[in-house]
Structures are given as C-alpha cells and as structure tokens.
N, C-alpha and C positions, 0 to 999 in steps of 0.2 A: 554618473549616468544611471537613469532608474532604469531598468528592463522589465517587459511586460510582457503578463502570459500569454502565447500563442492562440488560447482556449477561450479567452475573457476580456484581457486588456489592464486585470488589473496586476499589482506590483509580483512580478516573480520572484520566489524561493531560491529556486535551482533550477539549473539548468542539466538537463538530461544531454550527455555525449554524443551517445550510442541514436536517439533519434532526434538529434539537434534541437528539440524543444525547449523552450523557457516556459514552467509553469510554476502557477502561482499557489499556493496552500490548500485549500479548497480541490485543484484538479490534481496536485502531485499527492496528495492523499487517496485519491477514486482512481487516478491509475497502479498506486500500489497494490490497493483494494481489489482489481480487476484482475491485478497479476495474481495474486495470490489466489484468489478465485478460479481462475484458468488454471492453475499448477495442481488445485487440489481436484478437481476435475480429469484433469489429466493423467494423472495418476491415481486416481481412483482413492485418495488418503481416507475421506470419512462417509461415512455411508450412513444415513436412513437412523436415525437413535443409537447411533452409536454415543459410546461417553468415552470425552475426551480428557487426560489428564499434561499438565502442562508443567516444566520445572522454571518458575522464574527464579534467573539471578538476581534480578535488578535492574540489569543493563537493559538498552535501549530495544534491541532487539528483541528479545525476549518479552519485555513489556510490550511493544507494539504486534509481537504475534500472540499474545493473552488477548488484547484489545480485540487484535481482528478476529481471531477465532469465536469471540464473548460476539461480534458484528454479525459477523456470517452464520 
C-alpha cells in the first residue's frame, strides 16, 4: 500500500510518530528546515556576520547540517 502526504497527496517518505503525519520529500525536507530554524532562533546560536565553522565527518548528519546551515 502507497501512503501519501498529508501536505500534497503525493507518495510519502516517512512517517513522523510524534505528530502522526506521513510526509513526502519536498515537505519532510521544509519541516526539518523549519526546525532547525526555530532551534537556532531560539537559542540565539548565530547572529548577524557571524562566521561559522563546521566538523564534517561524512555521516549524514553532519552533511545535512553543512547543507542547512550553507541554506539558511
């Protein structure tokens, strides 16, 4: 059985537990993006010209917080 995003309709990624959604590539990308937006905000991480330095291992994590940071 195909599951579709909540957001769109079209074919879901994953599915989120914690707020019962099934979203698709495209939205579970913009609400990680969102999050991490909101955390760094909230906590006040980067300010106004600041320069940021980053250790990638490789791993996924790490690559997908180069990316976002390189985004925002």
């Amino acid at each position: 059985m195909v599951t579709t995003c909540n957001k769109c309709k079209a074919q879901a990624i994953i599915f989120q537990r914690y707020s019962g959604m099934h979203l698709c590539e495209k939205h579970f990308a913009e609400d990680v993006e969102r999050k991490v937006k909101r955390t760094m905000r909230k906590y006040s991480m980067v300010k106004k010209n600041d320069r940021i330095a980053v250790a990638v291992s490789g791993g996924k994590d790490s690559t997908v917080l180069l990316y976002l940071l390189n985004e925002i």
